[in-house]
DOTOR-584443 format. One record per residue (C-alpha): x, y, z. Coordinates in nm, 2 decimals. Example, Ala and Ser with C-alpha at 12.3 -4.5 7.8 and 13.67 -1.06 7.14 Angstrom:
2
{{1.23,-0.45,0.78}}
{{1.37,-0.11,0.71}}
// end
This chain:
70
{{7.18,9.71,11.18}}
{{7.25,9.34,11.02}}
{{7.61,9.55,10.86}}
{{7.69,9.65,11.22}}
{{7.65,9.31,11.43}}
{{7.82,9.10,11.15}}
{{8.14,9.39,11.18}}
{{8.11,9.37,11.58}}
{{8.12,8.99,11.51}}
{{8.42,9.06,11.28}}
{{8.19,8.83,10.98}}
{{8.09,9.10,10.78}}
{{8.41,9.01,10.51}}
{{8.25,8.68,10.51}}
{{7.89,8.77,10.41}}
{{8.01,9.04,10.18}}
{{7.91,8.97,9.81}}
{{8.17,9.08,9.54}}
{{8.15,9.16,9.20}}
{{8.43,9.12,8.93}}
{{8.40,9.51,8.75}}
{{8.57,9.32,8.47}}
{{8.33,8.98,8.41}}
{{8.07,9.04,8.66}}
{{8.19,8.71,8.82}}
{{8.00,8.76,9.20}}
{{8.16,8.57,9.51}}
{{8.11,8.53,9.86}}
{{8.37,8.68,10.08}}
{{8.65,8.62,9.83}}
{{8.81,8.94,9.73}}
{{9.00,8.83,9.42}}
{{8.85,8.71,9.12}}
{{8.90,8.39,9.05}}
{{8.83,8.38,8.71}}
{{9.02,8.73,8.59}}
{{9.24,8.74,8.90}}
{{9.17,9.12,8.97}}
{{9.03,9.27,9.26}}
{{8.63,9.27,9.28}}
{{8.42,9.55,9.43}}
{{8.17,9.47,9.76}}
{{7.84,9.51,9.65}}
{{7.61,9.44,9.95}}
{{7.50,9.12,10.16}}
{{7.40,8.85,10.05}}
{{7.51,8.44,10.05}}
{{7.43,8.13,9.84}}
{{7.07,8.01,9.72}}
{{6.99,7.71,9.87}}
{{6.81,7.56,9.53}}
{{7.06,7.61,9.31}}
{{7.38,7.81,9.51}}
{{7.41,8.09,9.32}}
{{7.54,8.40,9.46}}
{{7.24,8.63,9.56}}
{{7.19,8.96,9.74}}
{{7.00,9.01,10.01}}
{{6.89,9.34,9.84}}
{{6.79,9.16,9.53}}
{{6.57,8.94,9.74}}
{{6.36,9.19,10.00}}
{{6.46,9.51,9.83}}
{{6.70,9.82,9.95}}
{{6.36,9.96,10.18}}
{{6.33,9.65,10.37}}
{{6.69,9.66,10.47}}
{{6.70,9.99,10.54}}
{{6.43,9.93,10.79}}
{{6.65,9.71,10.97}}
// end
């Protein structure tokens, strides 16, 4: 449900976490590595910690049932 409304707002690219396959480098909405400059896979949603702005999924934080709910 969360997946749909940010695609019908045309801001799901921009909440999309990626992860470099080759350093495990994770980003927010950036496609392209920016450390290895090759292409990084979507992983889920997610967004920045607000303590210490790492890159976090919302999955890692409530769990694949919780979301699913949703």
């Amino acid at each position: 449900m969360l997946r749909a409304e940010l695609k019908r707002r045309r801001q799901l690219a921009e909440h999309t976490v990626y992860e470099c396959p080759a350093c495990q480098t994770r980003s927010i909405g950036e496609q392209r590595c920016s450390d290895c400059n090759t292409f990084a896979r979507g992983i889920g949603l997610g967004g920045n910690c607000p303590d210490c702005d790492a890159v976090v999924l919302l999955a890692d934080l409530f769990g694949e049932e919780v979301l699913a709910l949703h």
